[in-house]
C-alpha positions as CSV (number, residue, x, y, z in Angstrom):
1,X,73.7,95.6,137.0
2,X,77.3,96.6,137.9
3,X,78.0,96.4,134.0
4,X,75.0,98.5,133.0
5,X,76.8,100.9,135.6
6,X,79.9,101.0,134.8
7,X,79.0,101.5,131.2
8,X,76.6,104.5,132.4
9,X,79.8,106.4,134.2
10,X,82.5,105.4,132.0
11,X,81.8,108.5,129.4
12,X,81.3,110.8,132.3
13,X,84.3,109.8,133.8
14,X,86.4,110.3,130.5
15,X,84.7,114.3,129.7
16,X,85.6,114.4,133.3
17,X,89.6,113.9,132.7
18,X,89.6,115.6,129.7
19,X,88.9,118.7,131.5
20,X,86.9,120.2,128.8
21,X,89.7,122.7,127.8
22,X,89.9,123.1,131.9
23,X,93.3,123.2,133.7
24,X,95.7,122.1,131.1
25,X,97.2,123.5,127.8
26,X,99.9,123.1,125.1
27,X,102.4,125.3,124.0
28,X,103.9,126.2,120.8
29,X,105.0,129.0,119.1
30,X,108.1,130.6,117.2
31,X,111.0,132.5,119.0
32,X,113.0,135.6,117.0
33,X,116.3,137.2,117.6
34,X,116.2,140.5,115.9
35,X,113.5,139.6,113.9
36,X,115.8,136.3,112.6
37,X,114.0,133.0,113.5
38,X,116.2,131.4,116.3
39,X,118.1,128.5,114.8
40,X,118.4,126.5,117.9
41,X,118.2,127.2,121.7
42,X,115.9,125.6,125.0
43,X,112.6,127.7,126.0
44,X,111.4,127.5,129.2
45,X,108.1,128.2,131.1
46,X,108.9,129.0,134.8
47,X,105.0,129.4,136.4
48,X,104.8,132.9,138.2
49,X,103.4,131.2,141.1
50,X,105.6,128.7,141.6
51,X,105.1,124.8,140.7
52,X,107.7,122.9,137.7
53,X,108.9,124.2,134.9
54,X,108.3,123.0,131.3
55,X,110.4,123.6,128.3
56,X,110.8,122.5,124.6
57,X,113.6,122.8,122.3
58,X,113.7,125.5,119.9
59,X,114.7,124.7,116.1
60,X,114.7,127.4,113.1
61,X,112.5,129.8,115.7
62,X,109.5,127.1,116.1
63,X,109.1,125.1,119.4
64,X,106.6,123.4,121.7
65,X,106.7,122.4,125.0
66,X,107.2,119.2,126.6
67,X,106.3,118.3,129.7
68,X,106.8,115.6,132.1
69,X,102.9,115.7,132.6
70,X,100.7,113.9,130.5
71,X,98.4,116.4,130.7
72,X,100.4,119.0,129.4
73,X,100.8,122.9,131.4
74,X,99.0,124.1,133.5
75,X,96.3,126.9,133.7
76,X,98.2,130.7,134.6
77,X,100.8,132.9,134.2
78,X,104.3,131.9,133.1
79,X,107.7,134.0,132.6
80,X,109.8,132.7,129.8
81,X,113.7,132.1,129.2
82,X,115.3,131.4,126.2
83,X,118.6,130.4,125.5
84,X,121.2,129.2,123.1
85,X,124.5,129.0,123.5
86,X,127.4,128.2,120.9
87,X,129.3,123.8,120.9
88,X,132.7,124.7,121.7
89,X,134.8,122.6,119.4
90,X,136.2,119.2,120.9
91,X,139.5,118.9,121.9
92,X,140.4,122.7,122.4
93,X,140.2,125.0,125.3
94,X,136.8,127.1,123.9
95,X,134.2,127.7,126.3
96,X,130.5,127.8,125.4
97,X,129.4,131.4,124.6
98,X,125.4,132.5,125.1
99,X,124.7,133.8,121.8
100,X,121.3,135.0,123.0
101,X,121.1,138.2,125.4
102,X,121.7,137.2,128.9
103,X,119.0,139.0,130.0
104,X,116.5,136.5,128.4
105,X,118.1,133.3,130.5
106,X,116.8,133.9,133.5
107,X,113.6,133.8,134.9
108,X,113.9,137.0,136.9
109,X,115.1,139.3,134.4
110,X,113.3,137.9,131.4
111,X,110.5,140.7,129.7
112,X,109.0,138.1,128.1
113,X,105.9,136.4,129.6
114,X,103.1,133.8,128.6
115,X,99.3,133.2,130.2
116,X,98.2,129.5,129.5
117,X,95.3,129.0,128.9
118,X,93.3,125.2,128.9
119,X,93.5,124.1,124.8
120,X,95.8,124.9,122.4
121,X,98.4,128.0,122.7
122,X,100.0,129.9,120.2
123,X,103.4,132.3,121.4
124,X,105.2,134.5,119.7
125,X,108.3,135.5,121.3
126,X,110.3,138.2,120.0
127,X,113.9,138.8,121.6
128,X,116.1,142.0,120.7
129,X,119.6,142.1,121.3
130,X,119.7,145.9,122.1
């Protein structure tokens, strides 16, 4: 009897975790500097209403997020920050420069803005330097 149950609830139990496109999504997407794909730089999605962040590493303007969560982001509103910066060169006195406007680094001055929603997301982000 317990194995007749347990094979009754198991299937309910797994459309149960998989949310059924409920209070999880992905993210992924292509980032533009100027209208130039953004050769390399770190995205990140800071949620509006507080809660962990989430990022993904940017390469030749495409990216998607990784989280520490299995389950991926969740549901809501998110403000994004992108960033690159140049390597300095080893063994000199360089400093890393930002090569992307500072304005896009930080969460409270960022324009640019994201609403997950439970699936699969598709961004577009579009950065100008003036």
């Amino acid at each position: 009897m317990t194995r007749r149950l347990a094979l009754a609830v198991l299937p309910l139990t797994a459309l149960l975790l998989a949310g059924c496109g409920g209070g999880w999504g992905s993210a992924s997407g292509s980032v533009t500097l100027d209208g130039t794909p953004l050769k390399d730089g770190i995205i990140t999605f800071h949620p509006v209403g507080g809660g962990p962040t989430a990022y993904g590493i940017v390469t030749d303007g495409a990216f998607t997020i990784a989280t520490g969560q299995q389950s991926g982001l969740s549901t809501g509103k998110y403000k994004v920050t992108v960033s690159a910066s140049s390597i300095p060169k080893e063994g000199t006195n360089e400093t890393a420069k930002l090569l992307t406007p500072a304005k896009y680094s930080k969460a409270d001055t960022t324009d640019l803005e994201a609403t997950v929603n439970g699936g699969l997301n598709s961004y577009t982000f579009e950065m100008k330097s003036k």
